[in-house]
C-alpha positions in Angstrom: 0.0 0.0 0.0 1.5 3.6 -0.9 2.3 6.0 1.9 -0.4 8.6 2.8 0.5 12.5 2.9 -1.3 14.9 4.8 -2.4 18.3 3.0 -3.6 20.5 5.5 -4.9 23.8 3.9 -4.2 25.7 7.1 -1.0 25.0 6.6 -0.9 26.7 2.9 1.5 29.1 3.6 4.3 26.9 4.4 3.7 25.4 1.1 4.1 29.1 -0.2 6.4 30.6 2.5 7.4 33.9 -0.1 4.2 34.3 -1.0 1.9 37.8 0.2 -0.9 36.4 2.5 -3.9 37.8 0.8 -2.6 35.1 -2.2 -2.3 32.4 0.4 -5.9 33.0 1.8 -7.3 33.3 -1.9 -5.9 30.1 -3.0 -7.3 28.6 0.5 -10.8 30.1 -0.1 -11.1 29.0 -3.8 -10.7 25.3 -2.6 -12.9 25.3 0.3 -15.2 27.0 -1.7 -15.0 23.9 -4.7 -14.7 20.9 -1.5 -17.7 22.4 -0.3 -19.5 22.8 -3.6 -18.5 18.6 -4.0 -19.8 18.2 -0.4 -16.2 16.9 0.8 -15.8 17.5 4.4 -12.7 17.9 5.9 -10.1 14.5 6.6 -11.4 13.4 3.5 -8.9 10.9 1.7 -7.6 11.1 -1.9 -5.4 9.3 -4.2 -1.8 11.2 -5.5 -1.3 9.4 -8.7 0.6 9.4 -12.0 -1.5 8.3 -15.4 -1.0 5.1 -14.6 0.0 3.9 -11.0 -1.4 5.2 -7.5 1.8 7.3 -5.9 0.5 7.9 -2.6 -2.5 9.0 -0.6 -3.5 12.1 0.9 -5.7 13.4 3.1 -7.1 16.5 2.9 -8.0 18.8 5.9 -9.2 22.0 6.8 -11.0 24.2 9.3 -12.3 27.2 7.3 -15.9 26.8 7.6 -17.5 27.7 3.9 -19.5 31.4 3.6 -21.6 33.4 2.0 -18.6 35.6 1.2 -17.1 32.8 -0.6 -20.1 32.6 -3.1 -19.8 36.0 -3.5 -16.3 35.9 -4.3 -16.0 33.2 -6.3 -19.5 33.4 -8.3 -19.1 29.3 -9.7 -16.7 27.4 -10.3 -15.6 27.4 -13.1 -13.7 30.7 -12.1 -12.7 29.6 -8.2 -11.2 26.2 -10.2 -7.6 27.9 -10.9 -7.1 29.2 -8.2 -8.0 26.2 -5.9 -5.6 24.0 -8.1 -2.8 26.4 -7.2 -3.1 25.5 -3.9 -3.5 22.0 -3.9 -0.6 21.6 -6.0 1.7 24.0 -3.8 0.4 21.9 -1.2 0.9 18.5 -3.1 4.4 19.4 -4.1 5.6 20.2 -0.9 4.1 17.1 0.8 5.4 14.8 -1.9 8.6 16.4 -3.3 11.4 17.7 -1.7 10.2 21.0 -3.3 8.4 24.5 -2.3 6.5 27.0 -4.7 8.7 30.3 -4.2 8.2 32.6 -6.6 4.9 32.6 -9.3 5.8 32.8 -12.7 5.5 35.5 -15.2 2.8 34.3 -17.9 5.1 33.4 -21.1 6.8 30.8 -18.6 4.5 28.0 -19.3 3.9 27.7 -15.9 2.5 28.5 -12.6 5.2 28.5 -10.5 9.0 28.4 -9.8 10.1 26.0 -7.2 13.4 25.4 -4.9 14.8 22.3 -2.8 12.6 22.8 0.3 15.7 21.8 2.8 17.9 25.3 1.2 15.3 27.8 1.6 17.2 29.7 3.9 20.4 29.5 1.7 19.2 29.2 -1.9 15.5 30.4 -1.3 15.6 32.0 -4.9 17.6 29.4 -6.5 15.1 27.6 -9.1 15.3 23.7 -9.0 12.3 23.1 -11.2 8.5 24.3 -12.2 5.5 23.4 -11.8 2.1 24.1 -13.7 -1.3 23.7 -12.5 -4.4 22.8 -13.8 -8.0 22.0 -12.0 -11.2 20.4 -12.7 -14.6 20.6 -11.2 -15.9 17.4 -12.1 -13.3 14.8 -14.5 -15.1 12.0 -17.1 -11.9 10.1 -15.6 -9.8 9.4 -17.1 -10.3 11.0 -20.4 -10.4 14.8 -18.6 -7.4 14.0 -17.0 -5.2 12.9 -19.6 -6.3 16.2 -21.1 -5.7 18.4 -18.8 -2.4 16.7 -18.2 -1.6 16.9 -21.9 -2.4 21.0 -21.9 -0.4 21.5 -19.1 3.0 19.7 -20.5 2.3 21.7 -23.8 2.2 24.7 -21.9 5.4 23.6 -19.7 7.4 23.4 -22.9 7.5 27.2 -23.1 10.4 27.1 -20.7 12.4 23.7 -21.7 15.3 26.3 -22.2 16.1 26.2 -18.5 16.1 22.7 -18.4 14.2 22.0 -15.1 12.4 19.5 -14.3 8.8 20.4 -14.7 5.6 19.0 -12.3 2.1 18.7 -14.0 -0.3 18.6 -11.2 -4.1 18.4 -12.0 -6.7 17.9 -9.1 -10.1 16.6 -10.0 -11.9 18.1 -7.1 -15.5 16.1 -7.7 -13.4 13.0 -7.0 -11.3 13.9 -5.4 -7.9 13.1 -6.9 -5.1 14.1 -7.9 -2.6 13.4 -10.6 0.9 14.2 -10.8 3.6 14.2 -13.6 7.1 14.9 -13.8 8.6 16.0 -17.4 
């Protein structure tokens, strides 16, 4: 049986420790806003997986309690989608990598984010190791969705091969929940 990981959304900013707070507590709210649409409840389990083998398992905590201000925020979700796939990713990287998110990439990159060995941060905090690019679903046909979303998002990655980084493809299917991790 694969090892289980804890993501704990109140823990978020570790898993973006250069990151302005407000981002932190957007990315936070946009997931509990889409768990909560899904009517996940907090310790909730999930499979971390590649296309084609189970990596690990997670489960997936939280204490924000779901508002009225979120709806208003968010509106659906097909908009709160990216943002709550930013955070599950920072958070998935971090609790399966021996990476941290620290700095968000500039649009042309192909990606979402910039990471570095989480063990240097204090030494070679902006020292980029590899990159990592997001993508969410609401609600996968699995695993047709997936393999799509996974398929856009290396495309996308490509934009910055030039470095020569590894690059992580994370998409979380949050009606499932699952989800699904590559490495380029």
């Amino acid at each position: 049986m694969a090892e289980t990981v804890l993501l704990d959304l109140d823990k978020l900013n570790q898993a973006l420790p250069f990151m302005r707070t407000s981002l932190v507590e957007y990315l936070y709210d946009a997931a509990v806003f889409l768990l909560h649409h899904h009517r996940h409840q907090s310790g909730l389990r999930c499979e971390v997986r590649s296309l084609d083998e189970n990596l690990s398992y997670a489960t997936l905590v939280w204490t924000r309690r779901y508002s009225e201000n979120m709806i208003n925020t968010f509106g659906d979700t097909g908009y709160a989608v990216e943002f709550a796939a930013e955070g599950m990713a920072c958070l998935t990287i971090r609790a399966t990598t021996k990476y941290t998110a620290i700095k968000r990439s500039q649009r042309h990159d192909g990606v979402d984010f910039w990471l570095a060995e989480s063990d240097d941060l204090d030494k070679f905090a902006f020292q980029f190791a590899a990159r990592m690019e997001s993508k969410g679903i609401t609600e996968a046909r699995y695993p047709s969705d997936i393999k799509i979303k996974v398929d856009e998002g290396i495309n996308q990655s490509k934009r910055s091969d030039e470095i020569r980084l590894p690059a992580y493809i994370i998409v979380t299917d949050f009606g499932k929940p699952v989800i699904v991790m590559v490495q380029r």
